[in-house]
Structures are given as C-alpha cells and as structure tokens.
C-alpha positions as CSV (number, residue, x, y, z in Angstrom):
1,X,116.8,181.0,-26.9
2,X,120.3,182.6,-26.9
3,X,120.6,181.1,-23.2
4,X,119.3,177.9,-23.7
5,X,121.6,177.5,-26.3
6,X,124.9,179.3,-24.1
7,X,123.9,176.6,-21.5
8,X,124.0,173.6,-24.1
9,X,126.9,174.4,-25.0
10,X,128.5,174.3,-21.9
11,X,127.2,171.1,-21.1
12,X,128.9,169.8,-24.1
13,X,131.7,171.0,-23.5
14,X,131.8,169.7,-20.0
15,X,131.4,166.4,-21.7
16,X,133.2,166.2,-25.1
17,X,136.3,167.8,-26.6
18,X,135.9,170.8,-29.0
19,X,137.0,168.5,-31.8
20,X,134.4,166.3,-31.1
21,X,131.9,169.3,-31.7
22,X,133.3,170.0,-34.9
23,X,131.8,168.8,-38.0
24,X,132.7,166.7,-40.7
25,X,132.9,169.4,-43.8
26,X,133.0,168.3,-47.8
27,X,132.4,170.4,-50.8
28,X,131.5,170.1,-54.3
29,X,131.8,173.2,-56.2
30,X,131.3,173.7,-60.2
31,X,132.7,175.5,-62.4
32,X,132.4,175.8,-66.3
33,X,135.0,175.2,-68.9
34,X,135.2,177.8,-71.3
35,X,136.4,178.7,-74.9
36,X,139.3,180.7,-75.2
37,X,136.6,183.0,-77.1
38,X,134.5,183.3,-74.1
39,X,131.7,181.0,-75.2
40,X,131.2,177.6,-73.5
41,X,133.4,174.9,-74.3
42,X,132.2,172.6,-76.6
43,X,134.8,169.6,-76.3
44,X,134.5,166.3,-74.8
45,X,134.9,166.0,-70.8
46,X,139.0,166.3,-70.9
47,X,140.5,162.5,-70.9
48,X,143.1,163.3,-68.6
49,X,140.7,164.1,-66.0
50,X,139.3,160.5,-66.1
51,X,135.3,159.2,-66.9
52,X,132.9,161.6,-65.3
53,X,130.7,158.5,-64.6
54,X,132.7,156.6,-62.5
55,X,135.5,159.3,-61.1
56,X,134.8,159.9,-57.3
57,X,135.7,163.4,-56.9
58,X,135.3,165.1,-60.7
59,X,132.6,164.4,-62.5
60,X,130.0,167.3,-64.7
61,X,126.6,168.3,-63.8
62,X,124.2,169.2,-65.9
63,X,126.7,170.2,-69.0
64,X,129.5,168.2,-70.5
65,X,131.2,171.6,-70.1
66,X,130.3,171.7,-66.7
67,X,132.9,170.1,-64.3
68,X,131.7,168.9,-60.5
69,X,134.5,168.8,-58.3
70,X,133.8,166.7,-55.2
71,X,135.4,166.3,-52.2
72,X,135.5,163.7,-49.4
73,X,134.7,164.9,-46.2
74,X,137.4,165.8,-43.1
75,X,137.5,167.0,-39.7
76,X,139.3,170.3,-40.4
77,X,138.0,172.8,-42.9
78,X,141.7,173.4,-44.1
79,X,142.0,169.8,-45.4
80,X,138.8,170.3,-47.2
81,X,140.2,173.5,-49.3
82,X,143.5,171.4,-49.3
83,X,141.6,168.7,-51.3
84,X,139.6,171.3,-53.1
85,X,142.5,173.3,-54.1
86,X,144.1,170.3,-55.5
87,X,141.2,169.1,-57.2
88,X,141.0,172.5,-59.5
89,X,144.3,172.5,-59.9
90,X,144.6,169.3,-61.2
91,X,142.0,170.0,-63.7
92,X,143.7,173.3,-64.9
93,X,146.3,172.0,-66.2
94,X,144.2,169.4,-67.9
95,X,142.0,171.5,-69.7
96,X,144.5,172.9,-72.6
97,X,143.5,176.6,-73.5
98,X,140.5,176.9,-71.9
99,X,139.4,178.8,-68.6
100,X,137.5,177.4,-65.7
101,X,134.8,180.0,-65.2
102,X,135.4,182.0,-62.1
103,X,131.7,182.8,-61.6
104,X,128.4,181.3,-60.6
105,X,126.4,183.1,-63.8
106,X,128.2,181.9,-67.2
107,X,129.6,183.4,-69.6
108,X,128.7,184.3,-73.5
109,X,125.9,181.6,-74.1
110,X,125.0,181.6,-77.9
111,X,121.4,180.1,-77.6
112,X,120.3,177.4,-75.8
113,X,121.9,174.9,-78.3
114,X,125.2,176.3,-77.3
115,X,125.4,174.0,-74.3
116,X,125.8,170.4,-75.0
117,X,124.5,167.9,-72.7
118,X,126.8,165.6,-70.3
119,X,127.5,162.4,-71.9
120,X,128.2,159.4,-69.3
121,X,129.2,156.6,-72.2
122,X,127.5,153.7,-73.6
123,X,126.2,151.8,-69.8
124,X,122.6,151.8,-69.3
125,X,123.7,153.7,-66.1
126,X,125.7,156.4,-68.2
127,X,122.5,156.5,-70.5
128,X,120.1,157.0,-67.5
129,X,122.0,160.2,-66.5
130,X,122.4,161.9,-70.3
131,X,118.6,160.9,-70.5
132,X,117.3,162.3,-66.8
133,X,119.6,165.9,-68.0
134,X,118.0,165.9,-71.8
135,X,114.7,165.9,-69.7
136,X,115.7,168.9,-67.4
137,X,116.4,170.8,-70.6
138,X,113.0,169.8,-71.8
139,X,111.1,170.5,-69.1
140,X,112.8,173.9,-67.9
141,X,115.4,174.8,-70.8
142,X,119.4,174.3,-70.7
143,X,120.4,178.2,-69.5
144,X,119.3,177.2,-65.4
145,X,121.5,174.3,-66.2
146,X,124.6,175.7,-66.7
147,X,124.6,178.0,-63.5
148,X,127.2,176.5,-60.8
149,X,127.3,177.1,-57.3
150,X,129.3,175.4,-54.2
151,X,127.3,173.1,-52.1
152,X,128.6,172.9,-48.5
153,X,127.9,169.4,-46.8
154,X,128.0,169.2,-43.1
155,X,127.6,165.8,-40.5
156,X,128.0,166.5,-36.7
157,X,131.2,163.9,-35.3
158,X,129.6,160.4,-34.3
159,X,131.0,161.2,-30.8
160,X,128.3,163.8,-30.2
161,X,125.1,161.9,-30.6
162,X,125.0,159.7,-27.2
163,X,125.8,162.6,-25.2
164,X,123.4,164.9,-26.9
165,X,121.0,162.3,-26.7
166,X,121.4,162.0,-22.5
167,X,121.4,165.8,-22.0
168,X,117.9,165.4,-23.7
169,X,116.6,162.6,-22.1
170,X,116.3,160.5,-25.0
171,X,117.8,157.3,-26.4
172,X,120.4,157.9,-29.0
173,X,119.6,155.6,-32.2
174,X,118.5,156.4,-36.2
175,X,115.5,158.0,-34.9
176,X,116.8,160.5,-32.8
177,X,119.4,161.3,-35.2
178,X,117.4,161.9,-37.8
179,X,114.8,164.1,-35.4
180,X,118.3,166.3,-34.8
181,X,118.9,165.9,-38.6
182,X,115.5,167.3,-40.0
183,X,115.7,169.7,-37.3
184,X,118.8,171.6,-38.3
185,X,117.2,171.3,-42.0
186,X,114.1,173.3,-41.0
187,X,116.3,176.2,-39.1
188,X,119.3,176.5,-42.3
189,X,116.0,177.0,-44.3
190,X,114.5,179.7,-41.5
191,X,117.8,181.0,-41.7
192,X,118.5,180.3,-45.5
193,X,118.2,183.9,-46.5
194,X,121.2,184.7,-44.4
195,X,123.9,182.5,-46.8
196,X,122.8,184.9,-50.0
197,X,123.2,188.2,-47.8
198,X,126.6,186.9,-46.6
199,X,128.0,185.2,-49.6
200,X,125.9,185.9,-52.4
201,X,128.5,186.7,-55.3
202,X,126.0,187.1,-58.3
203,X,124.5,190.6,-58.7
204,X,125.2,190.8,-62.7
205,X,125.3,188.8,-65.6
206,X,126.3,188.5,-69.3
207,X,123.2,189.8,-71.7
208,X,123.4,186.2,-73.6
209,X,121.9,184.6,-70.3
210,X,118.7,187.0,-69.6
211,X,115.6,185.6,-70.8
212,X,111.9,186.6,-70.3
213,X,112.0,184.5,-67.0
214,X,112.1,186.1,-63.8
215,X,112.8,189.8,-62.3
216,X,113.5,192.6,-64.3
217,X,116.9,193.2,-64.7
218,X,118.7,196.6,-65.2
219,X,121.3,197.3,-67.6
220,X,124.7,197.6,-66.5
221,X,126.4,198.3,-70.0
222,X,125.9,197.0,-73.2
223,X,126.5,193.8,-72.8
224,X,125.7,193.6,-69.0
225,X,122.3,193.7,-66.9
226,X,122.4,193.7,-63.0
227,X,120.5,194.6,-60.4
228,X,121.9,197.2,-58.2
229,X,120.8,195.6,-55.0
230,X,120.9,191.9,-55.6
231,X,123.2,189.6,-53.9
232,X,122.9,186.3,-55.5
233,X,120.8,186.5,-59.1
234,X,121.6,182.6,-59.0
235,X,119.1,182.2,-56.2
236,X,116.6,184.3,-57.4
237,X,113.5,184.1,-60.2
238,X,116.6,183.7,-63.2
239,X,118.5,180.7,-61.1
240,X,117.7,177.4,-59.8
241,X,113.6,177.1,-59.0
242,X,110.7,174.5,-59.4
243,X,108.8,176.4,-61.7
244,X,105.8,174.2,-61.6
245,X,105.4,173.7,-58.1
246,X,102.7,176.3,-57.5
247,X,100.5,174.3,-60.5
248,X,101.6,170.9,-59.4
249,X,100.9,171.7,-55.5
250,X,103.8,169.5,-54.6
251,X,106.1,170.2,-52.5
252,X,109.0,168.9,-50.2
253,X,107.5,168.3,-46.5
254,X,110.4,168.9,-44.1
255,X,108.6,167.9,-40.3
256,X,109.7,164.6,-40.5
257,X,112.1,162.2,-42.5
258,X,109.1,160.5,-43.4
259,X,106.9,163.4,-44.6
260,X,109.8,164.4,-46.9
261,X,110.7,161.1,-48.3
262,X,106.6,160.5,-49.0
263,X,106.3,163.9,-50.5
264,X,109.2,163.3,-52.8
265,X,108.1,159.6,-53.7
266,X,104.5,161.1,-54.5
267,X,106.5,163.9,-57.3
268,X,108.6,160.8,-58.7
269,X,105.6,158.6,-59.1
270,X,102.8,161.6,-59.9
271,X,102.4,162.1,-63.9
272,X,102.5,165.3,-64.8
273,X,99.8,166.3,-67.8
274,X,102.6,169.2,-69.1
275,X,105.4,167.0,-69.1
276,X,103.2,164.0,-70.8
277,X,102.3,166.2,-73.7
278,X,106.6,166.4,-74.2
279,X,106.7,163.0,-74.9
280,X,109.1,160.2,-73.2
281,X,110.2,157.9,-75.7
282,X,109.7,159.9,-79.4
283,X,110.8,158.2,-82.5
284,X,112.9,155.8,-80.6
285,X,114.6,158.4,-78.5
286,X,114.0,159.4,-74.8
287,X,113.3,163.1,-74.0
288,X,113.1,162.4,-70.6
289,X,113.2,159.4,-67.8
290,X,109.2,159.9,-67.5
291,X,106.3,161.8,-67.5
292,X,106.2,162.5,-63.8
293,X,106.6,165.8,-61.9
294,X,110.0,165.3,-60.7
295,X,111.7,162.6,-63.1
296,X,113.6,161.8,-59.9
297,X,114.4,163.1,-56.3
298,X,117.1,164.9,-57.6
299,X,115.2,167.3,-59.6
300,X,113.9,169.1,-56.7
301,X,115.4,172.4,-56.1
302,X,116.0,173.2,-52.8
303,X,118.7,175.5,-51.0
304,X,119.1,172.5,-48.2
305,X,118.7,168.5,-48.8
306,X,118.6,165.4,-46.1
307,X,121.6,162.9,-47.9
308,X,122.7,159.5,-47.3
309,X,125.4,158.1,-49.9
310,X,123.4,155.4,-52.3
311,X,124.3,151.8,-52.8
312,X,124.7,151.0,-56.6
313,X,121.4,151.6,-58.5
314,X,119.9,152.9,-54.9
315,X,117.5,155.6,-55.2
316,X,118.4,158.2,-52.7
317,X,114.1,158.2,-51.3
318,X,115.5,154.3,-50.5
319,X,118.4,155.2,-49.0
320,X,117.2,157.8,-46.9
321,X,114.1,155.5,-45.8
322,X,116.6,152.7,-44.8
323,X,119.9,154.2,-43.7
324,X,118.5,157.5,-42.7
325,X,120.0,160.9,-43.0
326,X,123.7,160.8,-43.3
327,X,124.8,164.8,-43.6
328,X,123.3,167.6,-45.0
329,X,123.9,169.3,-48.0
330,X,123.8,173.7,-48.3
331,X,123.2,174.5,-51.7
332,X,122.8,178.2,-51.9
333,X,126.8,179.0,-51.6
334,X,127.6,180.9,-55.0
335,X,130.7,180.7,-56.4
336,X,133.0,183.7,-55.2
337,X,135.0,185.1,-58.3
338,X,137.6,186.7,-55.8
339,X,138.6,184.2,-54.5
340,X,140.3,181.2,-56.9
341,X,138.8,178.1,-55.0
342,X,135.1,179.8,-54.7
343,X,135.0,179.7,-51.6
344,X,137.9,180.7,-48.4
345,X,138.5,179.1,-44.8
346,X,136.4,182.0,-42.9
347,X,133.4,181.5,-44.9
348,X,133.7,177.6,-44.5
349,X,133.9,178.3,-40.6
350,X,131.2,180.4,-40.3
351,X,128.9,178.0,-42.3
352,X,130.0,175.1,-40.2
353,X,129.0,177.1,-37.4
354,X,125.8,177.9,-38.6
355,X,124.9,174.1,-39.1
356,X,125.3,173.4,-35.5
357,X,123.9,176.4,-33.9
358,X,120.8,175.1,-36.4
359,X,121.4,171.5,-35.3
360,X,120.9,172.5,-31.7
361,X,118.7,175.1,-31.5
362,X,114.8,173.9,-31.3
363,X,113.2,173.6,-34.7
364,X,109.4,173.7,-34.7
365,X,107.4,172.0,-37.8
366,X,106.7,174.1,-41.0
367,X,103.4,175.4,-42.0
368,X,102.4,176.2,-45.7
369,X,103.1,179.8,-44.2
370,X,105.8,179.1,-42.9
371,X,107.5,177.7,-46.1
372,X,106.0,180.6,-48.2
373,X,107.4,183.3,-46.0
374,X,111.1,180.7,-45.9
375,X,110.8,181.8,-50.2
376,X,110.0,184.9,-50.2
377,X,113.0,185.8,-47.9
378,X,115.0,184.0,-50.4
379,X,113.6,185.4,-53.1
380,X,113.6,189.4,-51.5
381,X,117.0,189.1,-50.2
382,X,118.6,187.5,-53.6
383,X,117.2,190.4,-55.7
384,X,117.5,193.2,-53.2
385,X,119.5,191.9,-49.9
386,X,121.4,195.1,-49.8
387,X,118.5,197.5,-50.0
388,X,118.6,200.2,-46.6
389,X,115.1,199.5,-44.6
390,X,114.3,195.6,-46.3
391,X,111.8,194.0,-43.9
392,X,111.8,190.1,-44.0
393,X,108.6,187.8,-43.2
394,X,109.0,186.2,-39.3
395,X,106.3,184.6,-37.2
396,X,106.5,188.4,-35.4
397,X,105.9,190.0,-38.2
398,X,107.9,191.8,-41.0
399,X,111.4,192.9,-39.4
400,X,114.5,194.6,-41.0
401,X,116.8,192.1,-42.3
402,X,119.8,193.8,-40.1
403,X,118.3,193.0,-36.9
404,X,117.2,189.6,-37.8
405,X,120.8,189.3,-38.7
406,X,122.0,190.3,-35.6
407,X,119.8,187.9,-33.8
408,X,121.0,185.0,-35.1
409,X,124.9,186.3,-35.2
410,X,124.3,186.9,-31.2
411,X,122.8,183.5,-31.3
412,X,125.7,181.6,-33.0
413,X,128.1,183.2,-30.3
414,X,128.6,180.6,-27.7
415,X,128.7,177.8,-30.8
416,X,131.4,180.0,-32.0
417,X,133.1,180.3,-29.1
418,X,133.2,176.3,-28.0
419,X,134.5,175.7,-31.4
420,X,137.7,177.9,-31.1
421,X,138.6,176.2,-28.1
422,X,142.1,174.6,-28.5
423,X,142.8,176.7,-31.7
424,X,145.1,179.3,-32.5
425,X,143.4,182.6,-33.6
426,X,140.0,182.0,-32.7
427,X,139.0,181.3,-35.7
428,X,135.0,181.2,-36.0
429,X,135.0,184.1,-33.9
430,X,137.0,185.9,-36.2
431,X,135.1,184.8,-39.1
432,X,132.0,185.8,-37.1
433,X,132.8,189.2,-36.5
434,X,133.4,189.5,-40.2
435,X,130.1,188.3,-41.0
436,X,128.6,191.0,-38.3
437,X,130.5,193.5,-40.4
438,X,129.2,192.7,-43.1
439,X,125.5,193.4,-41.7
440,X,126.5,196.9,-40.4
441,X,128.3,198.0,-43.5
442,X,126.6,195.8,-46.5
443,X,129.0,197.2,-48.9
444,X,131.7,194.5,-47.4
445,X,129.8,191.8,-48.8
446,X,130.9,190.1,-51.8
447,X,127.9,191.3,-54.3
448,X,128.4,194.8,-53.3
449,X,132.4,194.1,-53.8
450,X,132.1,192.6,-57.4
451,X,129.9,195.8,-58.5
452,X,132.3,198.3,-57.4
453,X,135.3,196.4,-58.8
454,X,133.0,196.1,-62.2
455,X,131.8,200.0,-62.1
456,X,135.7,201.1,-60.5
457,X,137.3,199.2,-63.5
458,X,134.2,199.8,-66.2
459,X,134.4,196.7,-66.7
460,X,131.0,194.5,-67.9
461,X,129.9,191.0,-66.3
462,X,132.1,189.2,-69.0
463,X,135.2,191.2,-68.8
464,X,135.5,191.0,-65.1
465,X,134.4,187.1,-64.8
466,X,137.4,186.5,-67.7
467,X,139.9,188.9,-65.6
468,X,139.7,187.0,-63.0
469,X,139.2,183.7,-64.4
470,X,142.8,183.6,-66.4
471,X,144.1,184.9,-62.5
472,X,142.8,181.9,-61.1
473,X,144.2,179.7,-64.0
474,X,147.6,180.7,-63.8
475,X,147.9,180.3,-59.8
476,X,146.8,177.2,-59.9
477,X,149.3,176.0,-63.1
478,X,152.1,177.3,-61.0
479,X,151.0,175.6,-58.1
480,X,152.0,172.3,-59.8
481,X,153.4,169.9,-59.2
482,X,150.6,168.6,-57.0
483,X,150.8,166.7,-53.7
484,X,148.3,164.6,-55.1
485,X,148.7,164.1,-58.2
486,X,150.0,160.4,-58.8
487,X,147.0,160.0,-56.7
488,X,144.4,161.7,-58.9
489,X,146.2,160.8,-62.0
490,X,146.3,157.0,-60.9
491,X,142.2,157.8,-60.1
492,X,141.2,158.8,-63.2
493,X,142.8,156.1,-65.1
494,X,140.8,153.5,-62.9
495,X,137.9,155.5,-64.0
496,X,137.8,155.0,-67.3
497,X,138.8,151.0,-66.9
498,X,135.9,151.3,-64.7
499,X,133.3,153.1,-67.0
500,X,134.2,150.5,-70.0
501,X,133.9,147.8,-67.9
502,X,130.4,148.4,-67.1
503,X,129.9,149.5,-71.0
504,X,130.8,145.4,-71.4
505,X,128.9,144.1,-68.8
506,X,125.3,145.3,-68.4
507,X,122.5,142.7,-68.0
508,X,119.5,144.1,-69.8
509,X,117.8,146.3,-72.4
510,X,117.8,150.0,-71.6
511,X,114.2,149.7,-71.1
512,X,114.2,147.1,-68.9
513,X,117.0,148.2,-66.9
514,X,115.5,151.6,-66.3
515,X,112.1,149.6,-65.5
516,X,113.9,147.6,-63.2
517,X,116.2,151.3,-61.5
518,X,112.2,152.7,-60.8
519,X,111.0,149.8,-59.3
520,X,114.0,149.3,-57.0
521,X,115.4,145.8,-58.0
522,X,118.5,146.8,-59.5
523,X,119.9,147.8,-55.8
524,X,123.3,145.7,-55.5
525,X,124.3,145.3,-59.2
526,X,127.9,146.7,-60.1
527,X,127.6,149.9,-61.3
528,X,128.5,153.4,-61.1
529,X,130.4,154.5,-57.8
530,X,127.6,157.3,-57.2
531,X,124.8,156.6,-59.9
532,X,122.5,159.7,-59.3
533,X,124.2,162.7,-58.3
C-alpha cells in the first residue's frame, strides 16, 4: 500500500502544484463560559458578541453557556488559527469577568439543572433549535451536552478532482467525488483511534461531572477522578455516544452516500417506543422535536460526518442527496488546555495530512465487524491509549497499537513529503516526526502531559483547567486591538438585525412550520444563515 500510494503521489505531483494538493482547512472549536466561581455561567449569550442564531462564525452548541466558534475555511492552515485566534479573542474581551474554559471536560457542574439550555429568540427557526436541544437533554441528560471539543473540517482543492479522476481511469463528476469522499470517511474512521492517541487532552475530570454512566473512573484527589491511562475521556463511555444504538439496531451505513443518507433518513423517520413514552408536546410545551430515534441527522454521534452547507430550512440528508458531499468534518479533536487556541499549526498539519493520505488510499466497504472493531479501538484507546502492550482489533488480527501506528505514520510519508514542497521548514514532516515521537515515547502526548503537570503541581482537574484558563484569557485581552475587529463587531450587529427580523416575519404557527421543516417544503424561505448546526 505504502508504494501504491509513493507512486500516486508522484503522479500528482507531476501534474498539479503542491498548493493544489493542499486542502481547504476550517475549524469550529467550543469552549464554555464560566463563573468567576468556577461553576457554569448562567447569563444570557453576551450581546456584544451578536445573535447566536444568525452570527456566521459564533454561535452556542448545546448550552447558552456554551460558545461555537466557527471558522470559514482557507488554503493555509495559519489563516485558519489567524481567524480562530481572532474569533476567541474577540469573545474574551466580551465576556466581562468570566473565563472561557480551557478544557474539553467542564468545570464544577451543580446538577444537571446547572446548565441552561441555548435560547435562539422568538423565530420558529430559533424555537426549533432550543426545542431539538431540550430533547437531547431528555433523551440522554444535559452533562454529555456541555462537553466541547474542536472539529477539524477538511475539502481536497477543486483543482485535484479531474486529474485524480484520469490517473484512475474514470470520469470526474458528483459521483466520483463523492466515491473519493465516502472513501476517505471509511479510512479516518479505520484510522479514528489514532486522533485520541495523538491528541487526546482529556484523561481527568472534575468529581461534579462523573455519573454512573460509563468506565470506572479512579480517583485523582478529592475532587478529581481520572484514569491513569486514558487519553481522551471525552471519546470514551462518559463523552459523546448513541446510547441506544445497540437497542434501536440503527446505525450510520458508510459504503455509499446513499447507504448513509437512507440509514440516517430511516433514524429521523423511525419512532422510537422509549422516546414516545417522554412525551413531544406535554401540557402545551415541546420536550422534543419528535418521537423518533434521532430527532434529526444531527443527533448522530459520530467521530467523522459527510457535510454539504444547507440552503435555508434544508435538511442536511437533502442537501447531501442533492449537492453531494462538500468536506468532511473530524470530530474527535479535544480541546488542548496548553495551548490557548485548543489546537496549534503542527497538529492542524498533521491532520490535514491524514485526510488525504485517507482520501487516496483504497477504502474497502465496512462490515458490521468491521464497524464494531472501528468502536472498540475508540473506545480501548480513549480509556487506556497509553497502556505498554494494548493490542487493537485489525482484519489481521489483534496488533499492538505502536506498530499499527507506525504503519500508518510510514504510510502518510510521501503525502507528507509532496505537501512541504515549496515551503520553508518542511512543515508536515516536521509535524510528522513529532507525532512518531509521540508513539515511541507516549509520555509526549498531551494526556500523559496534562497528568504530570496536574500530579507535578498537585493540582486537581479544576485547579489546573482554571490555571490555565485565566492564562489564556489574559493573552488574548492583550492581543487587542484586533485586526478584525470592526469586521466582527460590524457582524454581530447585522446579527441581531437579522434574528429580529425573522422574529417579525415568520409565515406560520410553530406547529405548522415545524410540519412543513420535516416534510421538506420550507427549503427557500428566509431564515437563519445555517439553520441546523
């Protein structure tokens, strides 16, 4: 495989310029505003910052307290930070005493009540999204919610589609594309457990978080548990999962666009006897959007997701189905605490070179056994990732993680190497080599890093996260004044002219209109810039 791949690459680069082989690289990365007390804030989305409904690039997730911060995407990793960097900075100074939370896992949560639900205004659209996010903490309780991560979205250039196309003897067009497209989904989530091992930045958390869900945590002080091999807790049995999928037998079918797109349509459109017995419209209020296994697409958890950008009131199975696959978004990045942004240029690098090496190397189908083996690499590698001797599930049979690592790290080598051409440093080379020292010495990687600062410092999960937390604020308040920010000031004005002008102009009842969303005729209305994130 490694020389097939060595001789593709050369065959590209016979026939396009590196910068043509590099991808097109946006972020969005969460982070959660925080009492000067250490619990979670409990005020209003900031004003300053604009209407998280309508804003393009800051908007909340599953919290009001939780702030999404979305970037466009560019041709050069740096811009992306650039943009990123700005973004945060921009809201630090807008968000009066307290901290933006430095971590993935949150910090002192009292109870679930503690964290109040995002509130998107008076529109039926703003409605629809409070509603859908009342229903996730129904259905799977508000602490997963409030867990934020960095998701890493990658498209290859336009430029080389036609020429991949040739050197494969096929016609370029949306088919072939999204072939490629569903291809490289398949090998990021063969090679998923990798991102955790290399990146994972959540081996502890505060006491207030741990429930009965999940692995069985150890305790790391009095007010801290951990486990002493984890990597990324966030990805594990406590974080982000479809609880129900092993009752409900659905799950996301990633062998072609259309498989995926029908298995996700059958989850939105399946009842669900649990989720009926919740109720969906009690008293006059909704608890959730429906009864249905997912409530929408967006509800399925997965570390790696096919995206195309929506029209207004487009659900994203419709705009997959008609536009096809746009990019592709990495969801397993946690949020590193060293680090102020969360994430740094050599990890972006190294991720962007993982996308293509997975984009071009062959990608059979997935089996049910396939799939279960792609979780319970996941799974073994966010709870123990750094334990001497852990063998991981391949179709050879169960190998040590290290030299499956080095497989793929030999792999990505000639990827690496065409994209440094024409820049100073070599620069996915470099950030390669960091990542293979990181497999030969696991006590480089950021989990294994955050413990010993914690243990060198005897410090718990909440003292560290705050430490670091008020060193990220004031960096990025002395950063300012912004080279963006007339622009983002300007933006966030237009945002809330925007949200109350769709508060004043919305056609129908709230029950017709979310009637209308599900059965697809709203498509085309004026509405939110991105209704469903």
């Amino acid at each position: 495989m490694e020389g097939d791949l060595q001789h593709l690459m050369h065959q590209l680069g016979e026939r396009l310029a590196p910068d043509r082989l590099r991808g097109r690289i946006g972020l969005e990365k969460e982070t959660l505003r925080v009492q000067a007390a250490g619990s979670i804030a409990q005020t209003a989305h900031p004003a300053p910052l604009g209407s998280a409904l309508t804003h393009p690039y800051i908007t909340t997730d599953y919290s009001e307290a939780l702030l999404e911060l979305v970037t466009p995407p560019f041709d050069d990793v740096r811009e992306t930070l650039g943009f990123l960097q700005d973004l945060q900075a921009f809201a630090a100074a807008r968000t009066g005493e307290e901290l933006l939370w430095a971590t993935s896992m949150p910090c002192v949560v009292n109870g679930e009540e503690s964290i109040p639900v995002a509130q998107y205004g008076h529109s039926n659209a703003g409605r629809m999204k409070t509603i859908y996010r009342i229903g996730l903490g129904h259905r799977y309780g508000r602490l997963m919610q409030v867990i934020a991560g960095v998701h890493f979205n990658y498209s290859p250039q336009p430029a080389l589609w036609p020429v991949l196309a040739d050197l494969r003897g096929e016609a370029d067009g949306r088919d072939f594309r999204d072939r490629c497209m569903m291809g490289m989904i398949r090998n990021l989530l063969r090679f998923g457990w990798m991102v955790p091992y290399l990146f994972g930045a959540s081996p502890a958390v505060c006491n207030s978080f741990v429930d009965e869900r999940g692995a069985k945590l150890e305790d790391f002080d009095d007010d801290s548990s951990y486990l002493p091999m984890a990597t990324s807790l966030r990805m594990g049995d406590i974080g982000y999962t479809n609880r129900k999928e092993a009752d409900t037998g659905i799950k996301a079918n990633y062998n072609s666009l259309a498989e995926y797109v029908d298995s996700l349509r059958c989850a939105i459109s399946t009842e669900s006897a649990e989720w009926a017995r919740l109720g969906v419209k009690v008293d006059g209020e909704y608890r959730q959007l429906n009864a249905n296994i997912l409530q929408i697409e967006n509800e399925y958890y997965s570390s790696v997701r096919p995206k195309q950008p929506l029209e207004r009131f487009e659900k994203p199975t419709d705009a997959l189905e008609s536009r096809g696959i746009a990019y592709v978004e990495l969801r397993s990045v946690d949020v590193n605490a060293q680090h102020p942004l969360g994430v740094d240029e050599s990890q972006l690098r190294f991720l962007e070179a993982l996308c293509l090496t997975a984009l071009l190397t062959p990608s059979a189908s997935l089996s049910e056994t396939a799939m279960a083996d792609i979780d319970a690499n996941l799974l073994a590698v966010a709870h123990r990732g750094r334990e001497p001797g852990l063998l991981l599930r391949c179709e050879r049979g169960p190998m040590p993680l290290q030299d499956l690592a080095r497989e793929l790290l030999t792999l990505m080598r000639p990827v690496a190497a065409m994209l440094d051409q024409g820049l100073p440093g070599d620069p996915y080379r470099r950030s390669l080599s960091e990542q293979w020292g990181k497999v030969e010495q696991p006590a480089l990687t950021p989990s294994a890093r955050m413990l010993e600062d914690m243990m060198a410092r005897e410090e718990g999960f909440y003292r560290y996260a705050r430490r670091l937390s008020e060193q990220h604020r004031e960096a990025f308040r002395s950063n300012c004044p912004l080279p963006r920010e007339a622009e983002l000031t300007e933006l966030a004005l237009h945002s809330m002219t925007e949200q109350a002008a769709m508060e004043a102009s919305d056609r129908y009842d709230f029950d017709s209109f979310l009637r209308r969303y599900f059965d697809g005729s709203l498509v085309g209305l004026s509405g939110a810039r991105t209704f469903i994130r």
